[in-house]
BAMAR-244215 format. One record per residue (C-alpha): x, y, z; residue in one letter; residue number from 1. Coordinates in steps of 0.001 Angstrom, whole numbers, always signed. Example, Ala and Ser with C-alpha at 12.3 -4.5 7.8 and 13.67 -1.06 7.14 Angstrom:
<nodes>
<east = +12300, north = -4500, up = +7800, res = A, n = 1> .
<east = +13670, north = -1060, up = +7140, res = S, n = 2> .
</nodes>
This chain:
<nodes>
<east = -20163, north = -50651, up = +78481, res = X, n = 1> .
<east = -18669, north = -51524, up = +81727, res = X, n = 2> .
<east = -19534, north = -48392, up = +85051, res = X, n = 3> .
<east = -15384, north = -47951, up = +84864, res = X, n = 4> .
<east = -15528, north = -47187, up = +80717, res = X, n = 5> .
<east = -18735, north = -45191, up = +81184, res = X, n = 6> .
<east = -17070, north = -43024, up = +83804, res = X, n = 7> .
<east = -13844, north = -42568, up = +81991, res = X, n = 8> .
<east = -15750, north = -41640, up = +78806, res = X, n = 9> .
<east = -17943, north = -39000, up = +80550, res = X, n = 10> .
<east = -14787, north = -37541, up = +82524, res = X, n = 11> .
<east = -13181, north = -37322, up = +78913, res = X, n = 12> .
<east = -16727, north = -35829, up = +77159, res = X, n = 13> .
<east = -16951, north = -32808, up = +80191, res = X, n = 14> .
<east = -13034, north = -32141, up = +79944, res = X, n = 15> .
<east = -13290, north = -31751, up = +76107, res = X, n = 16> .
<east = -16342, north = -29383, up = +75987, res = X, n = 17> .
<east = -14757, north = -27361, up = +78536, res = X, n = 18> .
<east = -11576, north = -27106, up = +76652, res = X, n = 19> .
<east = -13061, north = -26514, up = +73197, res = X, n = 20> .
<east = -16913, north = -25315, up = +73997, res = X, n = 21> .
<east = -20455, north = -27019, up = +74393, res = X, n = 22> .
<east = -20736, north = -29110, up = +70819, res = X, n = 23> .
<east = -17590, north = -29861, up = +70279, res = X, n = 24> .
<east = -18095, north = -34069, up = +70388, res = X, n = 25> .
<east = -21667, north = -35206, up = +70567, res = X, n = 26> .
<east = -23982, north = -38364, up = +70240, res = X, n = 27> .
<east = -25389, north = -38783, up = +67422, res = X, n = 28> .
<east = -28704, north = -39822, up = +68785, res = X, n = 29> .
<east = -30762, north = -36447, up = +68070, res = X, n = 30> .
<east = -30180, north = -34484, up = +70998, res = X, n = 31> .
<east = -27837, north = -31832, up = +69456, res = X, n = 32> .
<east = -28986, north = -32222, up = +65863, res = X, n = 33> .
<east = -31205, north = -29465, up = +63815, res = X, n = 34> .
<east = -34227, north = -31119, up = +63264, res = X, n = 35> .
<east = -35222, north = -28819, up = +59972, res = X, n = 36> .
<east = -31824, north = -28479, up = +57583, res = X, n = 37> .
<east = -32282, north = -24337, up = +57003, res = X, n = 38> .
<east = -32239, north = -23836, up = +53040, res = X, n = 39> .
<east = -32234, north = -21002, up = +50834, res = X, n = 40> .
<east = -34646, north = -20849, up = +48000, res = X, n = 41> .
<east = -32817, north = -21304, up = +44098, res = X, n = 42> .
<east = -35401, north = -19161, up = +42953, res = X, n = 43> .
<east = -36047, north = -22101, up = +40724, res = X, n = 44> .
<east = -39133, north = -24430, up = +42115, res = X, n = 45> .
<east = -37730, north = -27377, up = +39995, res = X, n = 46> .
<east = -34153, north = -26593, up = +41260, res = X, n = 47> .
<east = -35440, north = -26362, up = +44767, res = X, n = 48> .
<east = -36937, north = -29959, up = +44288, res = X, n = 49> .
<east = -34416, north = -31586, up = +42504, res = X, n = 50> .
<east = -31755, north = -30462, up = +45807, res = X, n = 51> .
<east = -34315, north = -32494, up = +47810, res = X, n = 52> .
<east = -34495, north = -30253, up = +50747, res = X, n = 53> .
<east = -36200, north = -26827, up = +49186, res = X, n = 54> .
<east = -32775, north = -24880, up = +48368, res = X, n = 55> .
<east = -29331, north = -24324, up = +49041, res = X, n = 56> .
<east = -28141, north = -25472, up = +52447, res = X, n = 57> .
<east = -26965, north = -23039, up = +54997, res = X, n = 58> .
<east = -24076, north = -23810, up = +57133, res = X, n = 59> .
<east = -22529, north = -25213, up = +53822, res = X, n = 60> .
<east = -20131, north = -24914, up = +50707, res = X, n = 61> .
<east = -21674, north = -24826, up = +47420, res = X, n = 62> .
<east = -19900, north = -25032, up = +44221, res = X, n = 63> .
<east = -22277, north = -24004, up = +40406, res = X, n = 64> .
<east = -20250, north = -24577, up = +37536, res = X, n = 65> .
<east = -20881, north = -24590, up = +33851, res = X, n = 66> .
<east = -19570, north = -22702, up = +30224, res = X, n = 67> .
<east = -19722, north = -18949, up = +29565, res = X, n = 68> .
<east = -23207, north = -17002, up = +29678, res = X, n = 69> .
<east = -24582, north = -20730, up = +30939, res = X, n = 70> .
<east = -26545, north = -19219, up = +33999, res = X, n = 71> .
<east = -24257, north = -19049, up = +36869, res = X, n = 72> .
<east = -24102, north = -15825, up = +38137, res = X, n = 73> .
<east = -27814, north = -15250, up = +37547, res = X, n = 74> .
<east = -29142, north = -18204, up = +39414, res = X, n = 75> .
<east = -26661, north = -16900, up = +42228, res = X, n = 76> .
<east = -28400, north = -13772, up = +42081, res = X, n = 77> .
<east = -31938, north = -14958, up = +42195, res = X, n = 78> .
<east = -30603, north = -17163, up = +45557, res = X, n = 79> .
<east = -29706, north = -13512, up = +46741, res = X, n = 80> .
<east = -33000, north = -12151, up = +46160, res = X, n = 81> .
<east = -34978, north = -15113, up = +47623, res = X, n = 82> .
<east = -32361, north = -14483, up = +50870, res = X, n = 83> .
<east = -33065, north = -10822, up = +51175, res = X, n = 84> .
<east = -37068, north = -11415, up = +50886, res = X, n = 85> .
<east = -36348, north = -13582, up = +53830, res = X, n = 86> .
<east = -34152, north = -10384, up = +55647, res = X, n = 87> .
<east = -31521, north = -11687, up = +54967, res = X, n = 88> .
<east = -27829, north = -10257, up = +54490, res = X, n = 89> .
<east = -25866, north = -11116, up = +51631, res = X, n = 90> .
<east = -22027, north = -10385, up = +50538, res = X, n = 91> .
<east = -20815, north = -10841, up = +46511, res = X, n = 92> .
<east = -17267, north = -10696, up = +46571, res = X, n = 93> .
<east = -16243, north = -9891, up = +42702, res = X, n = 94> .
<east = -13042, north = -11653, up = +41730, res = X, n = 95> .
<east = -14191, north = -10813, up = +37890, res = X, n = 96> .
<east = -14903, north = -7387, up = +38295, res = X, n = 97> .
<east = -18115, north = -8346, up = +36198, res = X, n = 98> .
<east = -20806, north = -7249, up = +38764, res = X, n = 99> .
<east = -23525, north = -5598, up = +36964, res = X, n = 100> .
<east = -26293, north = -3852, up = +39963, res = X, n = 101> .
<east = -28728, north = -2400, up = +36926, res = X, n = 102> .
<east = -29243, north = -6639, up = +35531, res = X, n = 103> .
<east = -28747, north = -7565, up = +39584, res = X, n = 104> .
<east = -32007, north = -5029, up = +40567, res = X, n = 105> .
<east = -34149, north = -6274, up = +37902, res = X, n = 106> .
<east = -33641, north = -9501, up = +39307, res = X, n = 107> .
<east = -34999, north = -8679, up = +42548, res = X, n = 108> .
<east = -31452, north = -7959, up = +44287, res = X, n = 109> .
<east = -31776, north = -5294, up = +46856, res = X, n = 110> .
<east = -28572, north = -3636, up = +45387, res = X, n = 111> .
<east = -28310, north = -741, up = +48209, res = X, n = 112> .
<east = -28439, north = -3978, up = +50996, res = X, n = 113> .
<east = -25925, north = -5988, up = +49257, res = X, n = 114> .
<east = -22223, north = -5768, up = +50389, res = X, n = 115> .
<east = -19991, north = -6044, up = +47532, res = X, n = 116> .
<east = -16536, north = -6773, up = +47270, res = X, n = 117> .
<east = -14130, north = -6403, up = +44597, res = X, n = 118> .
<east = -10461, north = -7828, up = +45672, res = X, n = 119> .
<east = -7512, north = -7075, up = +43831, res = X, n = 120> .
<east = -5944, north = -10519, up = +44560, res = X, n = 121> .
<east = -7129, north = -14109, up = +45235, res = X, n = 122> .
<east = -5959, north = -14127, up = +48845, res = X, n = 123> .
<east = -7622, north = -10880, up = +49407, res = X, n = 124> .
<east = -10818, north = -12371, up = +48227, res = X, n = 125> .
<east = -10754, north = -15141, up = +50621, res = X, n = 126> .
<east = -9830, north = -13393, up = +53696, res = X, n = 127> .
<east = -12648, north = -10824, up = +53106, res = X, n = 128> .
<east = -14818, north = -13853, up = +52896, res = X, n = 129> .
<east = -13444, north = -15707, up = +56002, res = X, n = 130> .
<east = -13939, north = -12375, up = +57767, res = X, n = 131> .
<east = -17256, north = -11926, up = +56834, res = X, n = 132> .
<east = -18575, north = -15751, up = +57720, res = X, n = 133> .
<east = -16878, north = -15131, up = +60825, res = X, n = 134> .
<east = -18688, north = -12247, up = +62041, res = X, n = 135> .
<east = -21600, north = -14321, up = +61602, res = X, n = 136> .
<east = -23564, north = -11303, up = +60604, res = X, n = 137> .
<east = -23960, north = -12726, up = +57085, res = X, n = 138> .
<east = -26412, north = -15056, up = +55674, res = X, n = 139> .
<east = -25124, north = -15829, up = +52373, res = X, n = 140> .
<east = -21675, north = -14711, up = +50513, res = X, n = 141> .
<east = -21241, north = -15539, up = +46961, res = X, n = 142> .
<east = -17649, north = -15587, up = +45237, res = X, n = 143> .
<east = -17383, north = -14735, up = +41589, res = X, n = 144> .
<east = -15171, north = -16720, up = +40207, res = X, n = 145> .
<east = -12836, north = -19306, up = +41274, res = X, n = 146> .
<east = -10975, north = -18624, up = +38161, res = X, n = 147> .
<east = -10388, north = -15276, up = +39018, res = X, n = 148> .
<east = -9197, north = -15886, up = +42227, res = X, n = 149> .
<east = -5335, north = -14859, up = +40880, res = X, n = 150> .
<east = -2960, north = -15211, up = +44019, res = X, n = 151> .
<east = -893, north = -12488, up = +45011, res = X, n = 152> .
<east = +2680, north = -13977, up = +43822, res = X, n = 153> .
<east = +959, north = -14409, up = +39837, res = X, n = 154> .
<east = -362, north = -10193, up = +39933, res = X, n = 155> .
<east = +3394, north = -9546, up = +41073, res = X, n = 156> .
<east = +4929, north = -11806, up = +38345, res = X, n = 157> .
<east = +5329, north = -10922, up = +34706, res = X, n = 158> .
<east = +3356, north = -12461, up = +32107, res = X, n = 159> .
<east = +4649, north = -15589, up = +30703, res = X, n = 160> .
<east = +5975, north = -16638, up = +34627, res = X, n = 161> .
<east = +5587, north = -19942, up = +35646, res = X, n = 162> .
<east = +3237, north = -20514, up = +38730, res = X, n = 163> .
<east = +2518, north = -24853, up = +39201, res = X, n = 164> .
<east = -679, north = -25308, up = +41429, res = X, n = 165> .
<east = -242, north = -21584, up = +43137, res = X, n = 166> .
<east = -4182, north = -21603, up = +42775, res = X, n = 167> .
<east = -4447, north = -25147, up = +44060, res = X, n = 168> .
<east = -2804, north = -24595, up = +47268, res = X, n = 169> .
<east = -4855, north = -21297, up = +47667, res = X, n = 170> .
<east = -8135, north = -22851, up = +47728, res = X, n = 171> .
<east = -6984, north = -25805, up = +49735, res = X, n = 172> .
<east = -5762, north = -23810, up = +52463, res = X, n = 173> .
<east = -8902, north = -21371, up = +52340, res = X, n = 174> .
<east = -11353, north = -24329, up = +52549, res = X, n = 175> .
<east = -9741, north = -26167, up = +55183, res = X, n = 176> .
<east = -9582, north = -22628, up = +57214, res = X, n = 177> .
<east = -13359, north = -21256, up = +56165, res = X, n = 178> .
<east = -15548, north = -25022, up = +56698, res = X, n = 179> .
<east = -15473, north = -24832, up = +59817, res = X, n = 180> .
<east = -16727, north = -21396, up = +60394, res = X, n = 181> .
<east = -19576, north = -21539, up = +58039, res = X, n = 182> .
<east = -20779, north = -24735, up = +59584, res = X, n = 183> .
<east = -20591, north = -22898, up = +63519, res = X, n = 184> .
<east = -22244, north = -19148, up = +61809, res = X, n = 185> .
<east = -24468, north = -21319, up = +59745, res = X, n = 186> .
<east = -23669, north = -18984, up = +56497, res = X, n = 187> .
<east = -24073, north = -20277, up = +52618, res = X, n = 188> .
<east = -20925, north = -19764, up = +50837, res = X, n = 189> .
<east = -21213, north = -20294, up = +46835, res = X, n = 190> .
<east = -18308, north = -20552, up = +44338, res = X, n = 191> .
<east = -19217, north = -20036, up = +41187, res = X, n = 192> .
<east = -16329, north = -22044, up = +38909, res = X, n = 193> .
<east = -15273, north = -22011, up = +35417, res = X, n = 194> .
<east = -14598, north = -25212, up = +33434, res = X, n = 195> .
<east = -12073, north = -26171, up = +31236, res = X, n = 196> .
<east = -10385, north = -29026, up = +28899, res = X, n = 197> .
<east = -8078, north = -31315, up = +29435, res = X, n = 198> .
<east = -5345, north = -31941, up = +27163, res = X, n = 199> .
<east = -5050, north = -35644, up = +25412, res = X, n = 200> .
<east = -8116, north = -37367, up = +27213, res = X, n = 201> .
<east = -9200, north = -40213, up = +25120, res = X, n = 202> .
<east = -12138, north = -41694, up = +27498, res = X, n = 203> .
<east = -14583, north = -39997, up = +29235, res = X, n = 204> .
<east = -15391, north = -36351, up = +29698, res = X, n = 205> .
<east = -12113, north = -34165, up = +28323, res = X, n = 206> .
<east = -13942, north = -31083, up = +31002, res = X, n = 207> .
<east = -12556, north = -30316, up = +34845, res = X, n = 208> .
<east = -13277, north = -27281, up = +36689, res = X, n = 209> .
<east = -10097, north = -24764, up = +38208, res = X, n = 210> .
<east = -8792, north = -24005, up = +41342, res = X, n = 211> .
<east = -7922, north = -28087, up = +41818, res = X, n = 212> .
<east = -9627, north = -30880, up = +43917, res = X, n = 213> .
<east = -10296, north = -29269, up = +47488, res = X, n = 214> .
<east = -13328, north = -27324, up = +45914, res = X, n = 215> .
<east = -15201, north = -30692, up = +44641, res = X, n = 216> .
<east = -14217, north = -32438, up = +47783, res = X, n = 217> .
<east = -15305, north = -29671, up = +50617, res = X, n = 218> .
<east = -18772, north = -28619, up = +48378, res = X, n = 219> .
<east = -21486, north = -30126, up = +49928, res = X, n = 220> .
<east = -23847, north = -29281, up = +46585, res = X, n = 221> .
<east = -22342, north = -29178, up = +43475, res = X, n = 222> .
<east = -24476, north = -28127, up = +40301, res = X, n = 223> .
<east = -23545, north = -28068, up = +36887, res = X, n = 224> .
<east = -25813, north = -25569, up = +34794, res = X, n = 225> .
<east = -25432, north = -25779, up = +31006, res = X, n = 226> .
<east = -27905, north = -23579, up = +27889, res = X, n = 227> .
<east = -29586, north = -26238, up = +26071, res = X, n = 228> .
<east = -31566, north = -23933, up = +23790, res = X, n = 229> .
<east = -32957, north = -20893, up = +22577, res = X, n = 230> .
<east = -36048, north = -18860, up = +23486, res = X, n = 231> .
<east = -37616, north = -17414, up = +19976, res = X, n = 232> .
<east = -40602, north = -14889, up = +19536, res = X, n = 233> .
<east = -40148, north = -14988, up = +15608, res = X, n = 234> .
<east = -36166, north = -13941, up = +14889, res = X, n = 235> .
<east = -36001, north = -12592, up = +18111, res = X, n = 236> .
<east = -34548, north = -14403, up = +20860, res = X, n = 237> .
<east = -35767, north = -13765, up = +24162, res = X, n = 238> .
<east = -33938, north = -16097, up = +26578, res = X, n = 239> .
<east = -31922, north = -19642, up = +26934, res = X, n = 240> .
<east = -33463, north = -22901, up = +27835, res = X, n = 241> .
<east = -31510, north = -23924, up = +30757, res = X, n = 242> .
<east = -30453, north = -27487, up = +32584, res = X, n = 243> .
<east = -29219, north = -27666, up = +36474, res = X, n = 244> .
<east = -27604, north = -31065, up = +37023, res = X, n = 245> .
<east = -27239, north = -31374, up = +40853, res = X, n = 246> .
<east = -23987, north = -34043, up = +40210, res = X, n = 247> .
<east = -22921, north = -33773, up = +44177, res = X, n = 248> .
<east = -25192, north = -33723, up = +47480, res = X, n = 249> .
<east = -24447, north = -34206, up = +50444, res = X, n = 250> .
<east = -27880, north = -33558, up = +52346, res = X, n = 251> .
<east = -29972, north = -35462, up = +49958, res = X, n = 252> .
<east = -29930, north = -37768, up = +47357, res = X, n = 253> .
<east = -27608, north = -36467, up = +44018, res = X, n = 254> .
<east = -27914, north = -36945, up = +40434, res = X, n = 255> .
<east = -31764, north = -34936, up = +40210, res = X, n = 256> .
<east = -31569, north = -32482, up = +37506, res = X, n = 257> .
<east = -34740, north = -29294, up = +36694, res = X, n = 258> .
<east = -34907, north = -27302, up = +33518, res = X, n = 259> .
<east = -36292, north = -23573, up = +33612, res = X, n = 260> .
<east = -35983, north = -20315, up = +31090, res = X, n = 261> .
<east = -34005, north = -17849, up = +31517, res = X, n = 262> .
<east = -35557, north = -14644, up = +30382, res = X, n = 263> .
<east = -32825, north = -11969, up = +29259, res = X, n = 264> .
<east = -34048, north = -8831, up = +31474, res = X, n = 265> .
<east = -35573, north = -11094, up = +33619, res = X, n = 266> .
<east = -33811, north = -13853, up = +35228, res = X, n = 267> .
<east = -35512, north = -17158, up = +36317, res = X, n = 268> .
<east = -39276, north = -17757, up = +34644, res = X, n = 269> .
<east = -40677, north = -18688, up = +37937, res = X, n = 270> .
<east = -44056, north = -18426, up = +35764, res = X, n = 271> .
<east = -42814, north = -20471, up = +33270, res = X, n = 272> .
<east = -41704, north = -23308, up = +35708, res = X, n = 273> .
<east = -45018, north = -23017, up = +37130, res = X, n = 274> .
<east = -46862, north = -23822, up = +34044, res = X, n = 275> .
<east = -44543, north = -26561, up = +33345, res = X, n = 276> .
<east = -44341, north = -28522, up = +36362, res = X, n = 277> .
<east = -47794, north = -27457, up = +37201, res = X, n = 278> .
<east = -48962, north = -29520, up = +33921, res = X, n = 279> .
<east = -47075, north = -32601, up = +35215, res = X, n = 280> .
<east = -48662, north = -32520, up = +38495, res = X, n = 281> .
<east = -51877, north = -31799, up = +37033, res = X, n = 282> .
<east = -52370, north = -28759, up = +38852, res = X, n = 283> .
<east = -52588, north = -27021, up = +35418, res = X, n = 284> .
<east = -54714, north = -28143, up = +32919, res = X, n = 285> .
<east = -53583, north = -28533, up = +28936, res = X, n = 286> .
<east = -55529, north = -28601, up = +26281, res = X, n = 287> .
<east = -54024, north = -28228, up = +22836, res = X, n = 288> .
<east = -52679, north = -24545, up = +23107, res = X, n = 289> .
<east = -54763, north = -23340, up = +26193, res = X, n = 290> .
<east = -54070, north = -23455, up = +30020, res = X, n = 291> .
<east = -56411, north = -23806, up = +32782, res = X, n = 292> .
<east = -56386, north = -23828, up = +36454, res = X, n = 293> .
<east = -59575, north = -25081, up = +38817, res = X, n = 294> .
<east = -61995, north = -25001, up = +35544, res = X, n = 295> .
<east = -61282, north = -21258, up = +34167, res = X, n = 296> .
<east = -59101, north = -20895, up = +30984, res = X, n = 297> .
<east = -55904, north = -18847, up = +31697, res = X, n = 298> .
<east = -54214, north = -18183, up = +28957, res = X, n = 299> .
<east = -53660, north = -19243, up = +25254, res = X, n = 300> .
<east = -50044, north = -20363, up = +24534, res = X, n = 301> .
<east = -47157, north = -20547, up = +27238, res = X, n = 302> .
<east = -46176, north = -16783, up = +26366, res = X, n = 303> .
<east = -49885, north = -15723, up = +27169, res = X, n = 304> .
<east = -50525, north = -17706, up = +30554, res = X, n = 305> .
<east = -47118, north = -16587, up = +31372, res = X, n = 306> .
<east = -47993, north = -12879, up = +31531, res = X, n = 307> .
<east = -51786, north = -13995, up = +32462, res = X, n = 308> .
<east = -49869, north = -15272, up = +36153, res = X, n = 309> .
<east = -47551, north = -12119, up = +36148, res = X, n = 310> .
<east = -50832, north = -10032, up = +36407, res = X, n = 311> .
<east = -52169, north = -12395, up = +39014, res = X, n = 312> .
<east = -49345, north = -12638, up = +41881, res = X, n = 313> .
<east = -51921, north = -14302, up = +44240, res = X, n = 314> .
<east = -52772, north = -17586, up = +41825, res = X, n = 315> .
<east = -49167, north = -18050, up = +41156, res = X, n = 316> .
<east = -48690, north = -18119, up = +44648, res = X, n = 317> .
<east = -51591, north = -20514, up = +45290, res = X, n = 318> .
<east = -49892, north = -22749, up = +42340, res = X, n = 319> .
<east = -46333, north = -22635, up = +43852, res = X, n = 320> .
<east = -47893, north = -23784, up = +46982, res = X, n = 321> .
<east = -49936, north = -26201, up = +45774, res = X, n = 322> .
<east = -46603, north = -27811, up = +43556, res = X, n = 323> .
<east = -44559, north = -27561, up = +46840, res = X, n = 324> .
<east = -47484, north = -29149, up = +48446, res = X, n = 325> .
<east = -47484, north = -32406, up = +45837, res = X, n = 326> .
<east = -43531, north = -32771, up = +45753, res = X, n = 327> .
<east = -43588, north = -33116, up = +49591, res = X, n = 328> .
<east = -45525, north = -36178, up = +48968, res = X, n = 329> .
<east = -42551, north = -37821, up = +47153, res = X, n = 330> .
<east = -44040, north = -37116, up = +43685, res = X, n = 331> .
<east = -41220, north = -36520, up = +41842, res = X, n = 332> .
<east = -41376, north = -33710, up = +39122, res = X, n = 333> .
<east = -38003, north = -34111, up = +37872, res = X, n = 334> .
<east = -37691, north = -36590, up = +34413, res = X, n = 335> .
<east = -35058, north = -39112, up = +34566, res = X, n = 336> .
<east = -32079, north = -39700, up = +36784, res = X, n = 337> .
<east = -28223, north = -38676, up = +35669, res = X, n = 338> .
<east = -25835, north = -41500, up = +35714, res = X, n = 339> .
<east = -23218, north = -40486, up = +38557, res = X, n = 340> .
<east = -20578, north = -39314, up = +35521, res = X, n = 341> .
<east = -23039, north = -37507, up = +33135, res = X, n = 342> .
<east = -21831, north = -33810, up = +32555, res = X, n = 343> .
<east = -19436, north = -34064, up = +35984, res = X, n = 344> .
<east = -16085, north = -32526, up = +35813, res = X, n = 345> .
<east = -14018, north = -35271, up = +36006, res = X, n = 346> .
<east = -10975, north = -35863, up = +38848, res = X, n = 347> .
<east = -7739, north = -34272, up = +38193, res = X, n = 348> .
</nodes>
């Protein structure tokens, strides 16, 4: 570049960082970029692998979607709890009117710490949550549900009224207004989302999520979490077997998926996931029906080593470190890779 260009750009660079603030335009040769991407833990070691970078990303929009009772407000509680260990502050803004503290505490949720919200309409919701990312005194807000995000004009209709892409425009205008303040406070902000069926759809998959298109397109993360079974003790069923497809990411590469238990009561097995990935790492050993970790027997059965690791906090720990330990070396402990349409809600 020519002296006369080079002074021209540099008169340009100082008069727009003096209008608009230091870090408004940059290079992007390193000198103004976060070396470490700050995450918040899943509460899920798979999940945290499979998003590549240890967690959810801060400064960022996530969107977890999936069917009824699939998961979705629980793993956003466990992502609470792993924030508050960390001291941080968290906000749940309750569009569904669904919070439950006594299942939130017994996940680990510091219920007294946690500011809760419960708007009476959509645009209520999203204000409260632009305010709050704005004061940048919050580390992570959570928004339960997009669905339930009702704008003002639908509450003050009667039933039966007609309101075309209301909802839509909402959460377009909301994103475009709240992206940019969660990237400068550096706050998480999750929307858990509903999904539905389209109408006539002959190819493909007949499922799309609500609220429109802005969500999918301003989310940096998108996960889709779906029950694939049943946990049994005899007739007695004790949790779900659950699947997180990570089917958007914009911070590392998409299309990972982890599979943990959810234990009614309980939340996350983080004990369970340790058995099971520790196996495939062989950091725990199998053989036939007993576990084993460095030569010593653990437990007989999944159920048994499970509660063998609940009484013994410290070797969990030591195995959590030790998986984190062989994942950073690339070894990858999720099975398979999604095709780039499996299980995604399709366009609109």
């Amino acid at each position: 570049m020519s002296d006369e260009k080079s002074k021209a750009l540099a008169a340009a660079l100082a008069q727009i960082e003096k209008n608009f603030g230091k870090g408004s335009i940059m290079k992007m040769d390193g000198s103004h970029k976060d070396e470490n991407l700050e995450v918040i833990s899943t509460g899920s070691v798979g999940l945290d692998v499979a998003l590549g970078v240890g967690g959810l990303p801060r400064g960022r929009v996530v969107e977890i979607y999936g069917p009824e009772s699939s998961g979705k407000t629980t793993l956003c509680l466990e992502a609470i709890a792993q924030c508050q260990k960390g001291g941080g502050t968290c906000a749940f803004i309750d569009a569904e009117n669904a919070f439950d503290p006594i299942y939130a505490r017994k996940l680990g949720v510091k219920v007294e710490e946690l500011l809760v919200s419960q708007p009476d309409t959509g645009e209520q919701a999203l204000e409260i949550c632009d305010m709050l990312v704005r004061s940048g005194g919050v580390d992570m807000v959570v928004i339960d549900s997009v669905a339930a995000l009702v704008p003002e004009a639908e509450i003050k209709g009667e039933m039966g009224d007609s309101h075309v892409g209301l909802q839509a425009r909402l959460m377009s205008q909301a994103l475009r207004k709240l992206t940019g303040n969660i990237k400068k406070t550096n706050t998480l902000v999750v929307f858990i989302n509903q999904i539905r069926m389209k109408i006539g759809v002959m190819f493909g998959s007949p499922e799309t999520t609500t609220g429109g298109n802005a969500l999918k397109f301003y989310a940096s993360v998108r996960l889709d979490i779906r029950r694939t079974g049943q946990i049994k003790k005899g007739d007695d069923v004790l949790g779900n077997e659950t699947r997180v497809k990570v089917i958007k990411n914009k911070v590392a590469p998409p299309f990972k998926q982890a599979e943990f238990d959810i234990l009614y009561g309980e939340g996350i097995s983080w004990e369970g996931e340790l058995i099971d990935i520790g196996v495939k790492l062989n950091i725990v050993e199998k053989s036939g029906a007993w576990y084993s970790y460095n030569g010593s027997k653990i437990g007989q059965g999944k159920d048994n080593t499970r509660i063998w690791l609940k009484e013994n906090p410290e070797v969990a720990q030591e195995i959590d470190a030790k998986i984190r330990a062989a994942v950073g070396t690339n070894i990858s402990i999720t099975e398979g890779v999604i095709d780039e349409t499996d299980g995604e809600a399709p366009e609109e």
